[in-house]
Backbone and ligand atoms as CSV (ligand in chain L), in Angstrom:
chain,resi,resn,atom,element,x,y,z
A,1,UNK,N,N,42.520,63.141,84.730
A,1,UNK,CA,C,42.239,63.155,83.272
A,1,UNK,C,C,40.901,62.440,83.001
A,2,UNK,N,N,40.163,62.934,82.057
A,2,UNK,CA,C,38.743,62.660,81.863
A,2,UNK,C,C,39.014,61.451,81.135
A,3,UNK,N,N,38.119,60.225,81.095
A,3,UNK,CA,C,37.961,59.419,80.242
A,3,UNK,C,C,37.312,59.394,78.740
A,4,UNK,N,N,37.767,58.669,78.072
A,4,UNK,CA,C,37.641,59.221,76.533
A,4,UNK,C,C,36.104,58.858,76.350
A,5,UNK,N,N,35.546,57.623,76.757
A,5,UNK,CA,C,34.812,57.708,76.603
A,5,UNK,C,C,33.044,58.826,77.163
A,6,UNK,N,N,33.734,59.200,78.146
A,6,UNK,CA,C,32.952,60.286,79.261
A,6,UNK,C,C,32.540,61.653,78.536
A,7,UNK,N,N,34.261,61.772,78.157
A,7,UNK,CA,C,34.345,62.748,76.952
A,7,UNK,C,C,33.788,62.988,75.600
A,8,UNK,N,N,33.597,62.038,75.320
A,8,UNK,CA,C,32.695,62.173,73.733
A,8,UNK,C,C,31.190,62.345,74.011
A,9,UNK,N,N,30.815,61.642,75.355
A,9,UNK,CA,C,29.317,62.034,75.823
A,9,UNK,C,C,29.122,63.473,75.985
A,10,UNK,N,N,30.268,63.672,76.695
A,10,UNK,CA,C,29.754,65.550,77.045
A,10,UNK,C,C,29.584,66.401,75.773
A,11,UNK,N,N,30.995,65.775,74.782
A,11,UNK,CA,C,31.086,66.696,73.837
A,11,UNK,C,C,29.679,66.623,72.595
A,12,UNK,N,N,29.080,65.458,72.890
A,12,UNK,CA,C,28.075,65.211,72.168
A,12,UNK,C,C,26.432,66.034,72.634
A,13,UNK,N,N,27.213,66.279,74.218
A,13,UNK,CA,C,26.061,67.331,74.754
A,13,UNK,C,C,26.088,68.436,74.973
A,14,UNK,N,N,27.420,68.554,74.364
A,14,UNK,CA,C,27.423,70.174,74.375
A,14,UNK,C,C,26.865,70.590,73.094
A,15,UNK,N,N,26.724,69.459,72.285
A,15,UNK,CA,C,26.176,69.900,70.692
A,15,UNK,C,C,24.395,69.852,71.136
A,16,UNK,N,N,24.617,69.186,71.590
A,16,UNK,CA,C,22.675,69.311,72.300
A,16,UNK,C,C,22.220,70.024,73.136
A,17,UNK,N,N,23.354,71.318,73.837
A,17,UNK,CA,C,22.737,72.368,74.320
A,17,UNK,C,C,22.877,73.200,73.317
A,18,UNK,N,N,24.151,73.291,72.472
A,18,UNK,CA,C,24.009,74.312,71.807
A,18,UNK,C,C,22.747,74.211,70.505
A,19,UNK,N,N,22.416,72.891,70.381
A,19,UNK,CA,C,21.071,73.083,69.766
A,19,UNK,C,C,20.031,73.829,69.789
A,20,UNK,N,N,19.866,73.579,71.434
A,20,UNK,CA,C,18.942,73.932,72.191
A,20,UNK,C,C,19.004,75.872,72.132
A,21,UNK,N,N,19.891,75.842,72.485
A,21,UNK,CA,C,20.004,77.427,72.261
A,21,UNK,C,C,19.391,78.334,71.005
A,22,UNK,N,N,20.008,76.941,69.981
A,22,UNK,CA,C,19.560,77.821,68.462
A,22,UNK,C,C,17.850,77.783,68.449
A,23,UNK,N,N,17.280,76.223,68.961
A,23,UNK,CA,C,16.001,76.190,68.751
A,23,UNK,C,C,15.033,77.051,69.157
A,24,UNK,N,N,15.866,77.885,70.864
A,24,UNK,CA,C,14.932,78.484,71.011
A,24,UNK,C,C,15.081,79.978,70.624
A,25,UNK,N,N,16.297,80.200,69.823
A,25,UNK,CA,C,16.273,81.496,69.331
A,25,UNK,C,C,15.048,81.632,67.772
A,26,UNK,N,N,15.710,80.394,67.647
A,26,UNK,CA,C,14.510,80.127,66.588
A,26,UNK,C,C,13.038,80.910,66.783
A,27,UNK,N,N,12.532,79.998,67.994
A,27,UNK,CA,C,10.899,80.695,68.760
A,27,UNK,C,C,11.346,81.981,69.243
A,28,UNK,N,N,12.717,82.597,69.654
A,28,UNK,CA,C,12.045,83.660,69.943
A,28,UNK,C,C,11.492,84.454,68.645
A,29,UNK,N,N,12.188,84.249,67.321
A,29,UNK,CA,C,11.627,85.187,66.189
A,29,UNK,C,C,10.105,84.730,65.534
A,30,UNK,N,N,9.917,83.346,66.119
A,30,UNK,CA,C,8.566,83.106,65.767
A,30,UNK,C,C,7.506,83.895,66.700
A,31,UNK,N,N,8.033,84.049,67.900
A,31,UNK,CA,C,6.891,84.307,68.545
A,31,UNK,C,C,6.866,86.152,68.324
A,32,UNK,N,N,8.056,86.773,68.034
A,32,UNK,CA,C,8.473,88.193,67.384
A,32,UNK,C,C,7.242,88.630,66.286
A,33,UNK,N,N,7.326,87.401,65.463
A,33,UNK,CA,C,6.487,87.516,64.223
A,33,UNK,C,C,5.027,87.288,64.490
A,34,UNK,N,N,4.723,86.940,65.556
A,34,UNK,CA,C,3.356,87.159,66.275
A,34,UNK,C,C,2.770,88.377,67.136
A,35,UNK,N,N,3.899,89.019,67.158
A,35,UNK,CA,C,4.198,90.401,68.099
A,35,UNK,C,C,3.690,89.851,69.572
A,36,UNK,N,N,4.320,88.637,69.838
A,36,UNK,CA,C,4.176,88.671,71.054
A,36,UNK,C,C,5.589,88.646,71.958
A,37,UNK,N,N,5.608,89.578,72.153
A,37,UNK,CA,C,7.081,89.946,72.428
A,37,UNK,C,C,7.526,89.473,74.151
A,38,UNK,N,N,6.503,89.340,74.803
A,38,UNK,CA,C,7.025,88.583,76.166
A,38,UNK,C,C,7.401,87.063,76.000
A,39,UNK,N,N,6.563,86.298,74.984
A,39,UNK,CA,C,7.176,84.833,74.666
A,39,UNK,C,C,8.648,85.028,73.650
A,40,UNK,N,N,8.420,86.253,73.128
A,40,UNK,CA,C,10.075,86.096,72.250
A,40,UNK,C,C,11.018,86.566,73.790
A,41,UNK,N,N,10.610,87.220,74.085
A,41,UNK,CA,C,11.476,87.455,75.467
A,41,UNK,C,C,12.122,86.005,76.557
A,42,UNK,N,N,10.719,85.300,76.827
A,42,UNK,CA,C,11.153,84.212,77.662
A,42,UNK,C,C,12.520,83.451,77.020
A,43,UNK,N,N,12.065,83.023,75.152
A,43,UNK,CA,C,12.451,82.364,74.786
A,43,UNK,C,C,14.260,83.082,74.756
A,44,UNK,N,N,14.121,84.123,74.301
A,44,UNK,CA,C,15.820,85.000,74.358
A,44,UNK,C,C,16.438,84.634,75.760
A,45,UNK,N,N,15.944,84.435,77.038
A,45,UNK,CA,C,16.361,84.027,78.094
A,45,UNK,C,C,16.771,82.569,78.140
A,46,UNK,N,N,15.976,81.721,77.333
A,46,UNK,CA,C,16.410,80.338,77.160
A,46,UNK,C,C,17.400,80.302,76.489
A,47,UNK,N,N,17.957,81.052,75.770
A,47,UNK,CA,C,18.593,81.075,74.669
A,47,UNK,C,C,19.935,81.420,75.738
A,48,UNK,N,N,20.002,82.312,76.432
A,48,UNK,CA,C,21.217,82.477,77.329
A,48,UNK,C,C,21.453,81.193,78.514
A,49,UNK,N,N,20.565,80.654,79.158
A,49,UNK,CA,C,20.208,79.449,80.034
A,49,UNK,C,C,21.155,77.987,79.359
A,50,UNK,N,N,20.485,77.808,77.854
A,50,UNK,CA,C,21.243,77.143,77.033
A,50,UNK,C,C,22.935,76.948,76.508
A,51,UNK,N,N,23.292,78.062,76.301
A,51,UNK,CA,C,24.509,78.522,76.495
A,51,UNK,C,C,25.416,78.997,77.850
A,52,UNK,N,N,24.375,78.728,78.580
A,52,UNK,CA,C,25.229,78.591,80.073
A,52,UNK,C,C,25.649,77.006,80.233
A,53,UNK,N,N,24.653,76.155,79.797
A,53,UNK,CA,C,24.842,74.871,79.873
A,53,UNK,C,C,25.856,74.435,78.783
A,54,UNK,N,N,25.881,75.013,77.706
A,54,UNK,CA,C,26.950,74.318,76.921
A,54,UNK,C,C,27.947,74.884,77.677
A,55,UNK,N,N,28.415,75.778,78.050
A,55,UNK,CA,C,29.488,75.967,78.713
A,55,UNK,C,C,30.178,75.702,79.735
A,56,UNK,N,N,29.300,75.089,80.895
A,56,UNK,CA,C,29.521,74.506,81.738
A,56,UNK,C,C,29.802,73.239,81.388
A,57,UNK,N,N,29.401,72.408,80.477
A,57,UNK,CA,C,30.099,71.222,79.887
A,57,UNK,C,C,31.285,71.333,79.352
A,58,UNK,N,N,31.512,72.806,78.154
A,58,UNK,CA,C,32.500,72.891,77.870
A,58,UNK,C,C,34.057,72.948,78.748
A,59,UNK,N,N,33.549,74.023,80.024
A,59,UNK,CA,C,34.641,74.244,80.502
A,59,UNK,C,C,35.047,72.920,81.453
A,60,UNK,N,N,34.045,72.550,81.965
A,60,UNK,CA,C,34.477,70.742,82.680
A,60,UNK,C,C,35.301,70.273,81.969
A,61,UNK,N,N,35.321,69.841,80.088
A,61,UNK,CA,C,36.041,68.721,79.895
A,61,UNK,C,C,37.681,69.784,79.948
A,62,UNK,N,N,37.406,71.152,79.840
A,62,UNK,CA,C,38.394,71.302,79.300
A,62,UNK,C,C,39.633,71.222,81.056
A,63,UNK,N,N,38.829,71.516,82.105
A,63,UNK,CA,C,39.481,71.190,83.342
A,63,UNK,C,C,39.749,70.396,83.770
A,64,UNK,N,N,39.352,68.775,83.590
A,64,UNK,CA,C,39.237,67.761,83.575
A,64,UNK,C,C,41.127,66.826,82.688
A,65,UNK,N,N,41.255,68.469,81.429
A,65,UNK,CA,C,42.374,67.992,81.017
A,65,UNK,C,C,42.177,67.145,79.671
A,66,UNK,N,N,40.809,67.166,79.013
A,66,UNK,CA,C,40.265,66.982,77.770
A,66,UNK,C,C,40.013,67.736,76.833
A,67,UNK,N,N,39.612,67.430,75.905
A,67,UNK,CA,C,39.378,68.030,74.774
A,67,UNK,C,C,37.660,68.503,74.334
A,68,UNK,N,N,37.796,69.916,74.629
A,68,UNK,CA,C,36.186,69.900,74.082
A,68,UNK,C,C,35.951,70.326,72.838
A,69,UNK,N,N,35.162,69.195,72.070
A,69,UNK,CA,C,34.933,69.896,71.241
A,69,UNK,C,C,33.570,70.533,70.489
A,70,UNK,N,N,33.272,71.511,69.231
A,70,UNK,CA,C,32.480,72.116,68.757
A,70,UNK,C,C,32.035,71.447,67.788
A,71,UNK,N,N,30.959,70.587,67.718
A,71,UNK,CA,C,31.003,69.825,66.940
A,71,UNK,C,C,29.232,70.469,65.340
A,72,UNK,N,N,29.388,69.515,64.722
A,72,UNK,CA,C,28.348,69.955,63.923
A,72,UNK,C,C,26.600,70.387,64.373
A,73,UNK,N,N,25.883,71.426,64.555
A,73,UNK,CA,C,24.622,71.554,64.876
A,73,UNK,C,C,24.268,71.643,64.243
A,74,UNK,N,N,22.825,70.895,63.978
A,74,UNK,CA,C,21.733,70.787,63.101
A,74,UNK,C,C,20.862,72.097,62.519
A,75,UNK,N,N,20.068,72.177,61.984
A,75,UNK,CA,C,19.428,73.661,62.150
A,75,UNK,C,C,18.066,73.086,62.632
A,76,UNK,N,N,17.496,74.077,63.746
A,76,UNK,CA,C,16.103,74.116,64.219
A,76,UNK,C,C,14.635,74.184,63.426
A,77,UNK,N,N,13.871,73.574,63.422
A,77,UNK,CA,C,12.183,74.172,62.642
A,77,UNK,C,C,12.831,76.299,63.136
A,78,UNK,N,N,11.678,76.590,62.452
A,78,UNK,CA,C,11.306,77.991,62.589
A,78,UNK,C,C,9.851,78.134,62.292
A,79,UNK,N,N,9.456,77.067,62.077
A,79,UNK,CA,C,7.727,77.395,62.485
A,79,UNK,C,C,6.908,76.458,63.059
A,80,UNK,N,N,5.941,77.041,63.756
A,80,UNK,CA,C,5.248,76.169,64.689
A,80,UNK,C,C,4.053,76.562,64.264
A,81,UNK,N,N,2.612,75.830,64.354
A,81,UNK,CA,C,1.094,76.441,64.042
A,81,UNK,C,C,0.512,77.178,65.308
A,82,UNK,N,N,0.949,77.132,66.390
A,82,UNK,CA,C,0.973,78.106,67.540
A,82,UNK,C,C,1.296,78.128,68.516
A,83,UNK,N,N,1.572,79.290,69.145
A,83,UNK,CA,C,1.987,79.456,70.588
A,83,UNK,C,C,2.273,77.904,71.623
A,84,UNK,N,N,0.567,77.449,71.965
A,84,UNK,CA,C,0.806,75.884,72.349
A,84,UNK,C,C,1.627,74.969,71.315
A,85,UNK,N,N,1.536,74.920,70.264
A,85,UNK,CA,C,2.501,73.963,69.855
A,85,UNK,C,C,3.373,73.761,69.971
A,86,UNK,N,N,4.238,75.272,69.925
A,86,UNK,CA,C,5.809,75.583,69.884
A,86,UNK,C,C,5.799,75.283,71.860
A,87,UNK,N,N,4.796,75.762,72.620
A,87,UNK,CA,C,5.526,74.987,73.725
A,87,UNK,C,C,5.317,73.734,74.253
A,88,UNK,N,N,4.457,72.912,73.517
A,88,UNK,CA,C,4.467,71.316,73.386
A,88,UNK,C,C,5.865,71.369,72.812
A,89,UNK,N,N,6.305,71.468,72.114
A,89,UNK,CA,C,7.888,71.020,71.370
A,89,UNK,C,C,8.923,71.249,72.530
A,90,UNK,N,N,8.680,72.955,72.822
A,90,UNK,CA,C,9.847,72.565,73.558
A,90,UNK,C,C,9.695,71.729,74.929
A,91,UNK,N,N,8.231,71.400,75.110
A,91,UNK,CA,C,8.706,69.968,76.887
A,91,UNK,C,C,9.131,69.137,76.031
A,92,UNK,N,N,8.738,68.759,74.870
A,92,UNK,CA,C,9.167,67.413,74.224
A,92,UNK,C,C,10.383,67.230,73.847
A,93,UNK,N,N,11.318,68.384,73.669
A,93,UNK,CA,C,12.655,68.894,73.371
A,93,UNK,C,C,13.431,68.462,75.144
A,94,UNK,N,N,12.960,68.844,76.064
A,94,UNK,CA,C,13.590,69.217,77.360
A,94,UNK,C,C,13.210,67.435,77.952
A,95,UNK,N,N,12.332,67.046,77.152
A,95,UNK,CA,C,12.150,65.649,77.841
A,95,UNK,C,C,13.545,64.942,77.649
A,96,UNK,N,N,13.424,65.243,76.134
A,96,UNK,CA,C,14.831,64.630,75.404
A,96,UNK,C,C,16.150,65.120,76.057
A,97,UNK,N,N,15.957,66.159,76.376
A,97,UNK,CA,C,17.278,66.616,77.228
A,97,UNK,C,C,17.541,65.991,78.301
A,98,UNK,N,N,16.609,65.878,79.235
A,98,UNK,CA,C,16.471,65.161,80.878
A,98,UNK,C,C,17.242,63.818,80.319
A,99,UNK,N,N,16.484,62.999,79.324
A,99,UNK,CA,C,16.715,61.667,79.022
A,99,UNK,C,C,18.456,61.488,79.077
A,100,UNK,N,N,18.876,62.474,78.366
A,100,UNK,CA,C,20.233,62.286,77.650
A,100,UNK,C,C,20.764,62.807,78.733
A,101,UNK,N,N,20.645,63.528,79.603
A,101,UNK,CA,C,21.516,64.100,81.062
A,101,UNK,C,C,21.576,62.886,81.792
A,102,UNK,N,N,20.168,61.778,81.694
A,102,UNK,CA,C,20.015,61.078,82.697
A,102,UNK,C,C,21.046,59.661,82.294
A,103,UNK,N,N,21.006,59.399,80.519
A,103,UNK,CA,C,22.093,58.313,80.100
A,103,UNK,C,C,23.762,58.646,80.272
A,104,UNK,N,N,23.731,59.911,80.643
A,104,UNK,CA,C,25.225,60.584,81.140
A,104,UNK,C,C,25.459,60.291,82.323
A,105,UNK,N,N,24.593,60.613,83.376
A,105,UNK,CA,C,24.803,60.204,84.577
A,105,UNK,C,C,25.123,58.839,85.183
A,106,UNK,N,N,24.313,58.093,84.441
A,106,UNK,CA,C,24.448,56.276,84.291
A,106,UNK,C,C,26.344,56.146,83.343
A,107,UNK,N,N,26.316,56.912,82.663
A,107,UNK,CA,C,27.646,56.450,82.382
A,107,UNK,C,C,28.645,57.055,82.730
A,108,UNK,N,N,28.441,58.094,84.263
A,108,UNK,CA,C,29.451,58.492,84.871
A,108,UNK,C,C,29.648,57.545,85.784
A,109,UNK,N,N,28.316,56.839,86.363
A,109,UNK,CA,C,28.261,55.852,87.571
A,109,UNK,C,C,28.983,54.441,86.736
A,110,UNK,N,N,29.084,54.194,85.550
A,110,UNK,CA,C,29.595,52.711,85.313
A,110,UNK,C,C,30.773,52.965,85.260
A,111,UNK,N,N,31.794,54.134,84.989
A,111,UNK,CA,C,32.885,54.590,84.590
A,111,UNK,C,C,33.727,54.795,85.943
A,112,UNK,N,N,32.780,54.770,87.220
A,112,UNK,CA,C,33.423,54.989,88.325
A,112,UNK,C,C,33.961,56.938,88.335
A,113,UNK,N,N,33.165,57.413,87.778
A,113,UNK,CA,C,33.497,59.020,87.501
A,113,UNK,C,C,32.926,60.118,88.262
A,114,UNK,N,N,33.274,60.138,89.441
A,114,UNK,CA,C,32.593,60.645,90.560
A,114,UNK,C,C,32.407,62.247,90.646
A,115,UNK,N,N,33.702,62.726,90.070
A,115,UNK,CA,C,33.604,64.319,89.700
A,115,UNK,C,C,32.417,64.534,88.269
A,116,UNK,N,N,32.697,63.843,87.426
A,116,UNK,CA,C,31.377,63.872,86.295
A,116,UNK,C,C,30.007,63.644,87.340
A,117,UNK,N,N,29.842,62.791,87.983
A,117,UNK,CA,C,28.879,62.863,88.548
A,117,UNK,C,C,28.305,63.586,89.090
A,118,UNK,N,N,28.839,64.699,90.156
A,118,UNK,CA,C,28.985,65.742,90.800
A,118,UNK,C,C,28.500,66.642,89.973
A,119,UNK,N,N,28.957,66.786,88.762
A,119,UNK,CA,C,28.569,67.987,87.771
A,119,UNK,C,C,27.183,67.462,87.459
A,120,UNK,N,N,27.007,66.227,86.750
A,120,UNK,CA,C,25.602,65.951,86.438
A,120,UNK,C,C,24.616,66.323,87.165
A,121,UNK,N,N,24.539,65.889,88.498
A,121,UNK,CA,C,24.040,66.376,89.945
A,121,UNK,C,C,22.853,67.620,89.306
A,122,UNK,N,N,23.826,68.694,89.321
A,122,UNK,CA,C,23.685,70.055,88.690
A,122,UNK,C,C,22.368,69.793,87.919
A,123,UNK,N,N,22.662,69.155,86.428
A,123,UNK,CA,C,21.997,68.797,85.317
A,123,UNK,C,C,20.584,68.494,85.689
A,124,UNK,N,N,20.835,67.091,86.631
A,124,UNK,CA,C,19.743,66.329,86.682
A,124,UNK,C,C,18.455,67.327,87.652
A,125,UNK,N,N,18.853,68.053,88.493
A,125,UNK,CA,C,18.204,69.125,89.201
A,125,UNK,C,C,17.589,69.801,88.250
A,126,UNK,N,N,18.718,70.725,87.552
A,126,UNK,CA,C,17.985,71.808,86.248
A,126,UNK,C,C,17.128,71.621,85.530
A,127,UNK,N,N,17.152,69.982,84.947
A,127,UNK,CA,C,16.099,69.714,84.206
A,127,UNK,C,C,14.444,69.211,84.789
A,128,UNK,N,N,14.592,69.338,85.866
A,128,UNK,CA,C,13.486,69.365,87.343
A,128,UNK,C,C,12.837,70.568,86.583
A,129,UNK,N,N,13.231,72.108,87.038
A,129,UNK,CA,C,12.737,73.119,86.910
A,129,UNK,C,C,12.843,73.355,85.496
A,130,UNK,N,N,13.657,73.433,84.561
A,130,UNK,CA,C,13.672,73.275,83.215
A,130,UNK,C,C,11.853,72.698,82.629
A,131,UNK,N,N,11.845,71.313,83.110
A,131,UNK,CA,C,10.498,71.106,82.511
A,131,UNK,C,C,9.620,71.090,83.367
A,132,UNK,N,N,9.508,71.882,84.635
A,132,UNK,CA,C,8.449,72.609,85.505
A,132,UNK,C,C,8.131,73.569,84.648
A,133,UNK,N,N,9.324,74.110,84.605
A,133,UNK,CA,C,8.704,75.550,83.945
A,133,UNK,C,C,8.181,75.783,82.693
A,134,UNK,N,N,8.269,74.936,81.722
A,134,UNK,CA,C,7.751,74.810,80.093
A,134,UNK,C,C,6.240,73.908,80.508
A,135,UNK,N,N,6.268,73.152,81.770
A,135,UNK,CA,C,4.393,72.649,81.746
A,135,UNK,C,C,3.873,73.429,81.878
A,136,UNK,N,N,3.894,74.329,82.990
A,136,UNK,CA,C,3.073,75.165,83.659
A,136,UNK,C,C,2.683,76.489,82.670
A,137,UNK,N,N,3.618,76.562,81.439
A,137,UNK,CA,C,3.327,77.696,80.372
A,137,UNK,C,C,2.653,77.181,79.373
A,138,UNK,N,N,2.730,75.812,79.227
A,138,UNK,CA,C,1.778,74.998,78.298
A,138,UNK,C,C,0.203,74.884,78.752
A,139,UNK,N,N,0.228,74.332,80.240
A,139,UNK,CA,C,-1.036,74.101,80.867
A,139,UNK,C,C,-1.609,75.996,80.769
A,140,UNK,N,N,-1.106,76.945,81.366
A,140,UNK,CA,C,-1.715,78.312,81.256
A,140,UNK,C,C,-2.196,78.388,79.669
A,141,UNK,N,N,-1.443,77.839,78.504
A,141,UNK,CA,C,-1.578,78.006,77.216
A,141,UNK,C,C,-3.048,77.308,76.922
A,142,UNK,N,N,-3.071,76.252,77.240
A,142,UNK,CA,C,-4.379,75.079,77.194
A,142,UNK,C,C,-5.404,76.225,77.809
A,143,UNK,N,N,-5.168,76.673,79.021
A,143,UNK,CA,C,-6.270,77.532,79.576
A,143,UNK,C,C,-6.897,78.129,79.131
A,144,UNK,N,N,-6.016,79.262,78.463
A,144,UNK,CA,C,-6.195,80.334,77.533
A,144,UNK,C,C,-7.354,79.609,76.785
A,145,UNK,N,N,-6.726,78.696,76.109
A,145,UNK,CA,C,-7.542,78.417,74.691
A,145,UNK,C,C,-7.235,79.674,73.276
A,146,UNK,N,N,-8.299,79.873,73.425
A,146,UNK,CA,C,-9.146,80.904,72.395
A,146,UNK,C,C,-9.203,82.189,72.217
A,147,UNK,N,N,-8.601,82.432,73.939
A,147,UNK,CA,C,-8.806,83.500,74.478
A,147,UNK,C,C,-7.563,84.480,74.659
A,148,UNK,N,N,-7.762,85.676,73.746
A,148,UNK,CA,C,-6.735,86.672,73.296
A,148,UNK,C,C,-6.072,87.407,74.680
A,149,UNK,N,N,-7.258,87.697,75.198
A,149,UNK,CA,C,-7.172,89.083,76.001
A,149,UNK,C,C,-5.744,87.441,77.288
A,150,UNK,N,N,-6.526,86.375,77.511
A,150,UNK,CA,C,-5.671,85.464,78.526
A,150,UNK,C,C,-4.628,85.664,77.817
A,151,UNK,N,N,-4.074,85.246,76.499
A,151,UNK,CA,C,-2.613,85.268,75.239
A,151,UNK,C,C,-1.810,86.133,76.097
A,152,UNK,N,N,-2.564,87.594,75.571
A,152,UNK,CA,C,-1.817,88.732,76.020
A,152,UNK,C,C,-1.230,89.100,77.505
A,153,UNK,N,N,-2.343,88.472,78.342
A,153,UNK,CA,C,-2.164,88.748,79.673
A,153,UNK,C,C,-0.738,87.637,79.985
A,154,UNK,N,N,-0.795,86.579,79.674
A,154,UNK,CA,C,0.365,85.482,79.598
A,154,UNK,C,C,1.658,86.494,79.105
A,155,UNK,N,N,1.467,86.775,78.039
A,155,UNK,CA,C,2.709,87.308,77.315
A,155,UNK,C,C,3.133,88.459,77.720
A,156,UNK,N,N,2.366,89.659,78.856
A,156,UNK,CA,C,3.221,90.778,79.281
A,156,UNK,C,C,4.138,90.292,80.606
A,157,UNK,N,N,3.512,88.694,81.006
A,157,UNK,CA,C,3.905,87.937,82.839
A,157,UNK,C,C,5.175,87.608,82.135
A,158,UNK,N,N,5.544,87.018,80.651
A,158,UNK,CA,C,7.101,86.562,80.604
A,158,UNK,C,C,7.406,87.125,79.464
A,159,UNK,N,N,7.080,88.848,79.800
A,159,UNK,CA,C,8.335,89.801,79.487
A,159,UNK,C,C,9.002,90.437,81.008
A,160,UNK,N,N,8.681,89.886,81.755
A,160,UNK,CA,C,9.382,90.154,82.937
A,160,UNK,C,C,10.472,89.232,83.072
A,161,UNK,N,N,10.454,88.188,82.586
A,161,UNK,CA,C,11.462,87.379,82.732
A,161,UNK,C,C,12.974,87.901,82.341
A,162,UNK,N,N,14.394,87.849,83.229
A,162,UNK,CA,C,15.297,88.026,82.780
A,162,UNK,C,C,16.489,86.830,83.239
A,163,UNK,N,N,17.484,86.728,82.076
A,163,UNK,CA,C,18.703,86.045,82.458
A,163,UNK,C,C,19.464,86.373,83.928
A,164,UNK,N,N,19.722,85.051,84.983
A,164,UNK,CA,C,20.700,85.607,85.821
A,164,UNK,C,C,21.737,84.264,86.078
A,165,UNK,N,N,22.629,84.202,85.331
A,165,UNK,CA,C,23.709,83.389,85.680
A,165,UNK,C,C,23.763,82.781,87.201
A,166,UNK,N,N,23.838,81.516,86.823
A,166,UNK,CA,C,23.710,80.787,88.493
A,166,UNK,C,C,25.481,81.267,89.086
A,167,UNK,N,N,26.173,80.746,90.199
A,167,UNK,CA,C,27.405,81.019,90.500
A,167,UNK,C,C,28.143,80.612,89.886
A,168,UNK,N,N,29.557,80.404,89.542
A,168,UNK,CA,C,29.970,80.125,89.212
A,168,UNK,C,C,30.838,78.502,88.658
A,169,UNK,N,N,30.660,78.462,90.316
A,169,UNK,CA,C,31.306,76.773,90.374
A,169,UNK,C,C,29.600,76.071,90.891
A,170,UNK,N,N,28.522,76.415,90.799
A,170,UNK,CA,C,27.177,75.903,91.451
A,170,UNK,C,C,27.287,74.293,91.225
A,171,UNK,N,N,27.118,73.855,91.867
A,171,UNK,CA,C,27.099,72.366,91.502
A,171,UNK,C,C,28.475,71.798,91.048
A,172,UNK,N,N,29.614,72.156,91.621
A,172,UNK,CA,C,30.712,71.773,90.819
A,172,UNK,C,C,31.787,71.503,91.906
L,1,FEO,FE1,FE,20.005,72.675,78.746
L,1,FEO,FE2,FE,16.998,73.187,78.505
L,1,FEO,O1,O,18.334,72.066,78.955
């Protein structure tokens, strides 16, 4: 049986993925409304990535023999002044995420919670590549600058991007 207090952390992060999900559905219609349809694309993939993660929290507490719950989400911005901005937000968003995966993990280790830990494991990895992958689209963004024809060339590379569910029990 999960500890109560373990439990209100997750359930408090499952409200912070499912944030995350909305925020970046958010960008994908911002970046829609730019007609740049490979960044609304990436972002629709985050949007499934996100909701893999609330769920994988979800279904832990609920195996664990706890209670998960759905708790209140905030609503997201829906506008950004551009492309780089909106992906300055989201490393600054995913920083905040790492942070809060990383004060979970510390309070699986004081709790003596070794299966929570195990799952975090998972977390603390994801958010490795999580904010690999939002620099390296920021730094290409910085590159760009000014430059349309670079925009475009960026934005047809992540409409290739698609959702693929990791395994099932991965990290678990
Ligand atoms: Fe669920 Fe983007 O971290």
């Amino acid at each position: 049986m999960i500890k109560k207090t373990v439990q209100e952390a997750i359930n408090r992060q499952i409200i912070n993925e499912m944030y995350s999900s909305n925020l970046y559905l958010s960008m994908a219609s911002y970046f829609r409304s730019l007609n740049l349809n490979g960044f609304a694309n990436w972002m629709r993939v985050q949007v499934q990535e996100e909701m893999f993660h609330a769920m994988k929290f979800f279904d832990y507490v609920l195996d664990r023999g706890g209670e998960a719950k759905v708790g209140e989400i905030k609503a997201p911005p829906f506008h950004w002044k551009s492309p780089l901005e909106a992906f300055q937000f989201t490393l600054k968003h995913e920083e905040s995420v790492t942070d809060s995966i990383n004060k979970l993990a510390a309070l699986a280790i004081k709790e003596n919670d070794y299966a929570t830990n195990v799952l975090l494991q998972w977390f603390v990895t994801e958010q490795v590549e999580e904010e690999a992958n939002v620099t390296e689209i920021v730094e290409r963004l910085k590159l760009a600058g000014d430059s349309k024809s670079s925009l475009f060339l960026l934005d047809s590379e992540l409409k290739a991007r698609v959702f693929v569910p990791p395994p099932a029990n991965g990290g678990q």
